[in-house]
C-alpha positions as CSV (number, residue, x, y, z in Angstrom):
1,X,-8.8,16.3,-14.9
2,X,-9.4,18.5,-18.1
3,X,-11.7,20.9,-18.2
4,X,-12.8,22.0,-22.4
5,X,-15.5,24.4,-22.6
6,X,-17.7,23.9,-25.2
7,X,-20.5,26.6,-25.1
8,X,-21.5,29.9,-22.8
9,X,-25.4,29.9,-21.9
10,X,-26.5,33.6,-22.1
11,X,-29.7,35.3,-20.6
12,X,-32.3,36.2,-23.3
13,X,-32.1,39.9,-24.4
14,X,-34.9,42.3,-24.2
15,X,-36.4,44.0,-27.2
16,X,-34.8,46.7,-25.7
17,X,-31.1,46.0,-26.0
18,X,-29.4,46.3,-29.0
19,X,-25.9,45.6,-28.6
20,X,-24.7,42.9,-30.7
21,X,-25.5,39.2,-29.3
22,X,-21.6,38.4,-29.7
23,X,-20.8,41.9,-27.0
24,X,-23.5,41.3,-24.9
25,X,-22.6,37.8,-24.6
26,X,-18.6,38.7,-24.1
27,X,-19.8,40.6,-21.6
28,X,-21.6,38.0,-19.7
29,X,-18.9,35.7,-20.3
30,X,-16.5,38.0,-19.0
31,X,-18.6,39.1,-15.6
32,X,-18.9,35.2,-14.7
33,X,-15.0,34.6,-14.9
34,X,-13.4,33.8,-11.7
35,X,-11.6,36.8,-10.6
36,X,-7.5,35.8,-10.7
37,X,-5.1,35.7,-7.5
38,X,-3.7,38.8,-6.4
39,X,-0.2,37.9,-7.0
40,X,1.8,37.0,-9.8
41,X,4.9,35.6,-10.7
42,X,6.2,36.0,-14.3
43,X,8.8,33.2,-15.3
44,X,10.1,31.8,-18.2
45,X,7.2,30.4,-20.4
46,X,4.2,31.6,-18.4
47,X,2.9,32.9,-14.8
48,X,1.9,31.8,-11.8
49,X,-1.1,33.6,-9.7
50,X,-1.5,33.5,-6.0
51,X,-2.2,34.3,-2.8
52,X,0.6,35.6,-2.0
53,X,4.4,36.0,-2.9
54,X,5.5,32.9,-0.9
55,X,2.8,30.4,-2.4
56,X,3.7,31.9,-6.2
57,X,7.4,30.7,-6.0
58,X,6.5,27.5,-4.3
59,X,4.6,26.5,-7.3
60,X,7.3,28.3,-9.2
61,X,9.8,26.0,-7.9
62,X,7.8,22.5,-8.6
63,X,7.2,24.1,-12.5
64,X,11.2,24.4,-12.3
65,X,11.4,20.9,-11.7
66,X,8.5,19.3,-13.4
67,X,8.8,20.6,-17.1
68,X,12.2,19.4,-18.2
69,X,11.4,16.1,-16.5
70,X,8.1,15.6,-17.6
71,X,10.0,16.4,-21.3
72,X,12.6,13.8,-21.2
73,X,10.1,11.2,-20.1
74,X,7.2,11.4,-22.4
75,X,7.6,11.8,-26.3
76,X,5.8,14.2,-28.5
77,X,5.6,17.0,-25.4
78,X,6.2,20.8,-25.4
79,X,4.6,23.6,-23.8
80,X,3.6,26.7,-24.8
81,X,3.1,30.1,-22.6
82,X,0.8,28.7,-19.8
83,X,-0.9,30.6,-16.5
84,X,-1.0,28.3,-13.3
85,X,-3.6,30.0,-10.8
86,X,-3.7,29.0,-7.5
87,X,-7.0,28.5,-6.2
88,X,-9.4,27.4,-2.7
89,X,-11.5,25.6,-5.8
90,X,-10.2,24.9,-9.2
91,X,-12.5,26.6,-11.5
92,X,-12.4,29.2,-15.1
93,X,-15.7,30.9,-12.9
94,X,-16.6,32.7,-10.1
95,X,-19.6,29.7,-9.3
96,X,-17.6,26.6,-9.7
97,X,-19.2,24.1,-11.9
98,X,-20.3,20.6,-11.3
99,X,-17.6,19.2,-13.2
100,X,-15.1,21.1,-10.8
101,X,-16.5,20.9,-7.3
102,X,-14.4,17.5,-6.1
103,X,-11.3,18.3,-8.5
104,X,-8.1,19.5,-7.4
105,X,-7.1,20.5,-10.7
106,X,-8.0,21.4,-14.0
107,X,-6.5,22.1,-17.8
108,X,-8.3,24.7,-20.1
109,X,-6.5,24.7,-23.1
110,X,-8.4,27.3,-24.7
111,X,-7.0,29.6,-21.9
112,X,-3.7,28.0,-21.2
113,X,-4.8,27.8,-17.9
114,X,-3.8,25.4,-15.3
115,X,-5.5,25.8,-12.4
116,X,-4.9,23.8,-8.9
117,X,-6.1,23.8,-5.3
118,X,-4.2,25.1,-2.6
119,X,-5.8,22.2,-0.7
120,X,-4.9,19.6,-2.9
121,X,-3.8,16.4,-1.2
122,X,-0.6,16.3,-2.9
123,X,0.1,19.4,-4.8
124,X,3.3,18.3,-6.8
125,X,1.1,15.1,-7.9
126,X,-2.1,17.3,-8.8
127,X,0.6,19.9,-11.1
128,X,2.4,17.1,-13.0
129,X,-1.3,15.5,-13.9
130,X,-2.2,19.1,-15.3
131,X,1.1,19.4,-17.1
132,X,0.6,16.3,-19.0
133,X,-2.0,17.1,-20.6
134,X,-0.6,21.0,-21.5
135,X,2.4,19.2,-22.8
136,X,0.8,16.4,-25.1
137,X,1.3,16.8,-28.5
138,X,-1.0,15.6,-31.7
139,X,-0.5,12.0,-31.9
140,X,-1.6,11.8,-28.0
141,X,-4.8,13.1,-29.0
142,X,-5.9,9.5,-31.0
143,X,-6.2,8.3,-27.6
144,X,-9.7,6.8,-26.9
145,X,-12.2,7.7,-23.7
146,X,-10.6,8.6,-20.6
147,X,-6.8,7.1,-21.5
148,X,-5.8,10.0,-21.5
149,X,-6.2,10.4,-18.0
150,X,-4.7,7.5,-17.1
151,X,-1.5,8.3,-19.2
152,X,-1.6,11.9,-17.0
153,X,-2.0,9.7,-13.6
154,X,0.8,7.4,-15.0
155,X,3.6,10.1,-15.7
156,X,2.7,12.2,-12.2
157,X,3.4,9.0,-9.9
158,X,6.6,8.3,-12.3
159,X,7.5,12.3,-11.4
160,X,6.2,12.2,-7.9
161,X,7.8,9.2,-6.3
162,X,7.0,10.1,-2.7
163,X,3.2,10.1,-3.9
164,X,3.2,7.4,-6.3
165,X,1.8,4.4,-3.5
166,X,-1.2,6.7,-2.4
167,X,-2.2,7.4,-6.3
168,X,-1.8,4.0,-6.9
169,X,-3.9,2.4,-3.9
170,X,-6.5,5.4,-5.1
171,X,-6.8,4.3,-8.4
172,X,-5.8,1.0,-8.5
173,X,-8.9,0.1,-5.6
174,X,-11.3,2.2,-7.4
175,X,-11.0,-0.1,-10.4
176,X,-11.9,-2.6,-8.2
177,X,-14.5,-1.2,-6.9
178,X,-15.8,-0.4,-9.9
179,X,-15.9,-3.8,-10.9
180,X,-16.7,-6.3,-8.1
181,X,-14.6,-4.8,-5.3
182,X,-11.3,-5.6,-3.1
183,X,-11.2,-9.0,-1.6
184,X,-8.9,-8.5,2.5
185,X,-8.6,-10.6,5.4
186,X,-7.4,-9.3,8.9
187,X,-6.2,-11.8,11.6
188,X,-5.8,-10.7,15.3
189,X,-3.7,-12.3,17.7
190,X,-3.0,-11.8,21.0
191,X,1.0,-11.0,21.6
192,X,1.2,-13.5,24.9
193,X,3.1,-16.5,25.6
194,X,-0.1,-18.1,26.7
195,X,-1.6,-20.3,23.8
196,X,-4.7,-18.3,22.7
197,X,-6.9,-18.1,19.8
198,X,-6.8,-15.7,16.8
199,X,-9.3,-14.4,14.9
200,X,-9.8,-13.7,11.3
201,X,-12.1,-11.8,9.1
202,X,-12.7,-12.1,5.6
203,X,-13.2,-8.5,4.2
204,X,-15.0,-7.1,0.9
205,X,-14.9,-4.0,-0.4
206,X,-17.3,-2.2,-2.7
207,X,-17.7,0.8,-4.1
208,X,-21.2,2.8,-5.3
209,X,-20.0,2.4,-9.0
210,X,-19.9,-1.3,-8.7
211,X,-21.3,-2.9,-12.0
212,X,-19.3,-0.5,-14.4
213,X,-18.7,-2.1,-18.2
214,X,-15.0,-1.7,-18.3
215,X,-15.2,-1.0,-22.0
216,X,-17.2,2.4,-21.3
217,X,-13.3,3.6,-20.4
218,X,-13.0,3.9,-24.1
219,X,-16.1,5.5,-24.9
220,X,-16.1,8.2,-21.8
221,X,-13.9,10.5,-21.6
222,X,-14.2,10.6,-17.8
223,X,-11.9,14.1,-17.5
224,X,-14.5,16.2,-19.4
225,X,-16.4,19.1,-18.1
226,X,-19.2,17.9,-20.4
227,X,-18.7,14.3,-19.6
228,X,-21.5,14.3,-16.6
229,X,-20.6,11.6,-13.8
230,X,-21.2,11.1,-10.5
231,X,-17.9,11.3,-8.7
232,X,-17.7,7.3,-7.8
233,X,-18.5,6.5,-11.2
234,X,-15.9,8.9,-12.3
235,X,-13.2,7.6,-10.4
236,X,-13.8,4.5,-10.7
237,X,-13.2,5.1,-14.8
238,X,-9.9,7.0,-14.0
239,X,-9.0,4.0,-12.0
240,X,-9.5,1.6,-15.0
241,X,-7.7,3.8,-17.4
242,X,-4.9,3.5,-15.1
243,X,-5.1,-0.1,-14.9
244,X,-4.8,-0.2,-19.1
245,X,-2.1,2.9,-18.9
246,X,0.3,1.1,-16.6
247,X,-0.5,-2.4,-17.9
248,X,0.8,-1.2,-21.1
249,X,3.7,1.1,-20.2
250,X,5.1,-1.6,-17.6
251,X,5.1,-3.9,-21.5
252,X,6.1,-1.4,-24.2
253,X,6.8,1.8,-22.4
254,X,5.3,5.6,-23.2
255,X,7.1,5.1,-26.4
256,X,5.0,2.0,-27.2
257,X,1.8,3.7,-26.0
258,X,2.4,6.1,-28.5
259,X,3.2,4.0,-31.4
260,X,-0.1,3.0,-30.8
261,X,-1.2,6.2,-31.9
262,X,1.0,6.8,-34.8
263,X,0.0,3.2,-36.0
264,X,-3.7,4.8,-35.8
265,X,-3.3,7.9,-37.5
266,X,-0.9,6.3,-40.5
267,X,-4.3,3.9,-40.8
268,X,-6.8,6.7,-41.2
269,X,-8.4,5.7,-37.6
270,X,-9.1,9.0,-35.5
271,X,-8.6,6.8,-32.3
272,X,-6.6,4.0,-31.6
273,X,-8.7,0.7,-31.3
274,X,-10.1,-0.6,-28.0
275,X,-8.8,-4.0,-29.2
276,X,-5.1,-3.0,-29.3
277,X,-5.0,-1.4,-26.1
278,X,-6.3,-4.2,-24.8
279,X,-3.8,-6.5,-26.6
280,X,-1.2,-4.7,-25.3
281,X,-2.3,-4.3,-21.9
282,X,-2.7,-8.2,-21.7
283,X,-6.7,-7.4,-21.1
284,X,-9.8,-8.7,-22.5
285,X,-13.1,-7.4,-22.2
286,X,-14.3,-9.5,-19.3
287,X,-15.0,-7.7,-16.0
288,X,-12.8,-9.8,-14.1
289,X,-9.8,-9.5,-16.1
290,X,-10.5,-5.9,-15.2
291,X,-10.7,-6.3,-11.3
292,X,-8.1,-8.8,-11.2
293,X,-5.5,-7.0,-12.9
294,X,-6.3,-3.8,-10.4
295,X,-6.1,-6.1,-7.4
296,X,-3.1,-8.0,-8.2
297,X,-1.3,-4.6,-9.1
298,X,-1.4,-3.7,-5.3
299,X,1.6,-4.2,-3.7
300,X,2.7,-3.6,0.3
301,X,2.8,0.3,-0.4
302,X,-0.3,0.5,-2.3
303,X,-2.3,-2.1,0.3
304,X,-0.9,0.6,3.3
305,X,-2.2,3.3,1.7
306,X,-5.7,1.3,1.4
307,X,-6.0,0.6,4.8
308,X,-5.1,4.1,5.7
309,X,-8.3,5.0,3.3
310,X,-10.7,2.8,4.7
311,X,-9.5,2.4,8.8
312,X,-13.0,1.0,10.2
313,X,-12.7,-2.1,8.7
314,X,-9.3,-2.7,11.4
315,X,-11.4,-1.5,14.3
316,X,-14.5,-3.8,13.7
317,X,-12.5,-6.6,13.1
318,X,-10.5,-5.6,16.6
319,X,-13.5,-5.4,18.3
320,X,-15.1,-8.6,16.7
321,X,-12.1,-10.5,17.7
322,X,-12.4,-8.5,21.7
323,X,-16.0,-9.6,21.6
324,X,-15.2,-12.9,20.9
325,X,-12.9,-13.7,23.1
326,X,-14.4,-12.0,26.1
327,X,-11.0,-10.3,26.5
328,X,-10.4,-6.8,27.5
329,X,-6.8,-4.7,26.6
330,X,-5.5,-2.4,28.2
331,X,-3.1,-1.7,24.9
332,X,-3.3,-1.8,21.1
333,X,0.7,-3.1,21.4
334,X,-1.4,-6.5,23.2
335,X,-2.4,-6.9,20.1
336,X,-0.3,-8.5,16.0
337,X,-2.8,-6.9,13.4
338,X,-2.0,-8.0,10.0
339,X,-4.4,-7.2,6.2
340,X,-3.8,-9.1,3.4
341,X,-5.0,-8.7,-0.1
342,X,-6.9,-12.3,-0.8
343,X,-5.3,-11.9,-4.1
344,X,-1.7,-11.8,-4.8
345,X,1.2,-11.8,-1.5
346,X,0.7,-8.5,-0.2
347,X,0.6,-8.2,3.3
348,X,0.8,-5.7,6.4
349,X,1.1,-5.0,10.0
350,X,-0.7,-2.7,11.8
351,X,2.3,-1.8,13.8
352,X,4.2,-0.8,10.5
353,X,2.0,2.1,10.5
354,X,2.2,4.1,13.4
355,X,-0.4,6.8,12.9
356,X,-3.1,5.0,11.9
357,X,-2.3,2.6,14.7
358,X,-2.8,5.6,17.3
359,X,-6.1,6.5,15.5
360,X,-7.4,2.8,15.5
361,X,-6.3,2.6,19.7
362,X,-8.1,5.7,20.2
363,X,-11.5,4.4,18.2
364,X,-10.7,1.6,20.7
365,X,-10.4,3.5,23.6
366,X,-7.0,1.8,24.0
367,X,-3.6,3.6,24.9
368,X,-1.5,3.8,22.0
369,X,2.2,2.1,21.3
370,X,4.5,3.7,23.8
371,X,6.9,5.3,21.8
372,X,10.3,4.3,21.6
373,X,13.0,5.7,23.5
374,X,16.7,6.5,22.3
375,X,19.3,6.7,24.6
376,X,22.0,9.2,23.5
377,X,25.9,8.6,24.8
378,X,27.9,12.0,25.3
379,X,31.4,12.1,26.0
C-alpha cells in the first residue's frame, strides 16, 4: 500500500503569535512525526531502523536479496537512497492514520521511507510490495486506479515463492467477494467398510463489498492515503487489480504490461486505457467475467489457503453431516473431508492439512489424527 501525503492540517494561530505560518507549521508537522526506531543500520543505498541490532540486519538481509531480484524482473526499476523503519504500526506519525491502521506496509516517496510491521504476516512478502513501488520508474506511473497495486502484489509472490499461494487465495477470493462471491462444496464420508451415506454441502461465500463495479479498479486508486475505503471494499479492489495484473502478465509478461504504458505516453494519454487492459487481460466489463476469472485462477494451493481463512464452514458442514446421520465419533480420522471450488478442478482433503485438521477436531470436540510414528533401524 502507498501512502502520498498531500496536505498538513495546522491549528489556527492566535493574534498573538507571529512566527511565520510556514515555521509554525514545520513545527507542527515536525512534533506529529512518528518518532524513528532506536537502532540503525547504514548499508549500501539507505538504512534500516529498528528495534534492535538483530531485527535491523534481518531486514538487512531480505533488502540484500530483494533489490537485485526485484531489478532483473521488472523493467524500468531503480532505487534511490531509501530508509526502511521497522514498526508495531506502519505509519509517517506518532497517531497512525485511518489509511494505515489495517496496513502492514507503506511507501512515502516524499520521504523515501518504507515503512513495515514487525507483525506482518509475511514480512519478506509485505517488503517486496513496498519495494515495487520505490523502484518503478516513469512510464509505470500511466498506470490507471489501483493497477499499480496489483503489479506490486504480482512481483512480491513472483519474489516470495513460499508466500505466493496465501497472497493469491487473499486476493484472488476477495475479487470474488467483491463481486458475487466463492461458490465450495464439502462432502463428508464416513471411512468404514460398512456402506453408509455421505453428505454434502453446497457452500457460498460473500464478502461485505459485494456489489463492487469492477471498472471503479481503474478510477480508485485503492493504495492511497487519500483514497478513503473501508477495508473490505479496499481489498476487495486490490484483489481485482490483481486479477487484471496477473491475467495480463501470465499473456504478455511485465514487459508487455509496460508497453502498455509506453504505447500511452507516445499517444499523449496520461493513463493507459481501461479498454486495453482489459483486452489484454482477456476481460470485459461484465461483473462476471470479473468473478469468474478470480475463481477459476484458484488452484489446490490457493483453495488450501482459503479454507485455512475461513475454517467454520468445515466444522458446520461436519456437524450437519453428525446431525444427520445420528452418528457420534470418537475421531476426526473417522471421518474423508474433501472442498471443492464449484468452478474449475480444484480440490482438497482435509487430511492434507494437518493443522487445521487439529483445530477443526478440537471445535468438534474430537481427538485429533494420531500422529505418525517412524521407526528408526540402528546398527
Amino acid at each position: 500500500m502507498s501512502e502520498v501525503l498531500f496536505g498538513v492540517k495546522t491549528a489556527p494561530l492566535t493574534k498573538h503569535l507571529v512566527f511565520p505560518v510556514a515555521g509554525v507549521a514545520g513545527v507542527l508537522l515536525l512534533s506529529c512525526m512518528a518518532t524513528p526506531p532506536t537502532s540503525v543500520l547504514a548499508f549500501d543505498g539507505g538504512r534500516v531502523l529498528a528495534a534492535n541490532q538483530g531485527e535491523a540486519e534481518q531486514v538487512e538481509g531480505l533488502l540484500d536479496r530483494l533489490q537485485p531480484e526485484l531489478l532483473a524482473l521488472l523493467p524500468d526499476t531503480e532505487f534511490e537512497d531509501l530508509d526502511v523503519w521497522i514498526q508495531d504500526t506502519p505509519s509517517l506519525y506518532r497517531s497512525p492514520t485511518h489509511a494505515s491502521t489495517d496496513a502492514e506496509g507503506l511507501w512515502s516517496p516524499t520521504h523515501q521511507r518504507i515503512m513495515l510491521s514487525r507483525h506482518a504476516d509475511h514480512i519478506e512478502r509485505t517488503l517486496a510490495h513496498e519495494l515495487t513501488h520505490a523502484a518503478l520508474g516513469e512510464s509505470w506511473s500511466l498506470l490507471p486506479g489501483s493497477m499499480e497495486e496489483g503489479l506490486a502484489d504480482h512481483v512480491s509472490g513472483a519474489l516470495c515463492t513460499s508466500g505466493a499461494a496465501r497472497l493469491r487465495a487473499g486476493r484472488l477470493s476477495s475479487a470474488c467477494l467483491a463481486t458475487g462471491g466463492v461458490s465450495l462444496q464439502v462432502d463428508v464420508t464416513p471411512r468404514t467398510d460398512a456402506p453408509q451415506h455421505g453428505w454434502s454441502a453446497a457452500i457460498r461465500l460473500k464478502g461485505t463489498a459485494d456489489g463492487t463495479d469492477p471498472m471503479d479498479v481503474f478510477r480508485l486508486a485503492a493504495g492511497l492515503s487519500s483514497t478513503r475505503l473501508e477495508s473490505g471494499a479496499k481489498r476487495g479492489f486490490y484483489g481485482l487489480a490483481y486479477v487484471a495484473v496477473s491475467r495480463v502478465v501470465d499473456r504478455l509478461g511485465y514487459a508487455g504490461l509496460q508497453e502498455l504504458c509506453l504505447s500511452a505516453a507516445e499517444q499523449g494519454l496520461s493513463q493507459v486505457p481501461p479498454r486495453w487492459i482489459l483486452d489484454a487481460a482477456g476481460l470485459d466489463e461484465e461483473v462476471e467475467s470479473w468473478r469468474r476469472a478470480a475463481a477459476m485462477g484458484i488452484g489446490d494451493a490457493e483453495l488450501g489457503e482459503l479454507v485455512r481463512m475461513y475454517p467454520s464452514f468445515i466444522s458446520d458442514a461436519i456437524r450437519g453431516y453428525l446431525e444427520t446421520a445420528g452418528t457420534e465419533l470418537a475421531s476426526i480420522e473417522d471421518l474423508d473431508v474433501q472442498v471443492r471450488l464449484r468452478e474449475g478442478t480444484s480440490l482438497i482433503r482435509l487430511s492434507e492439512l494437518p493443522d487445521l485438521e487439529t483445530r477443526v477436531a478440537r471445535q468438534l470436540e474430537l481427538a485429533p489424527r494420531a500422529p505418525m510414528t517412524v521407526a528408526l533401524a540402528h546398527r
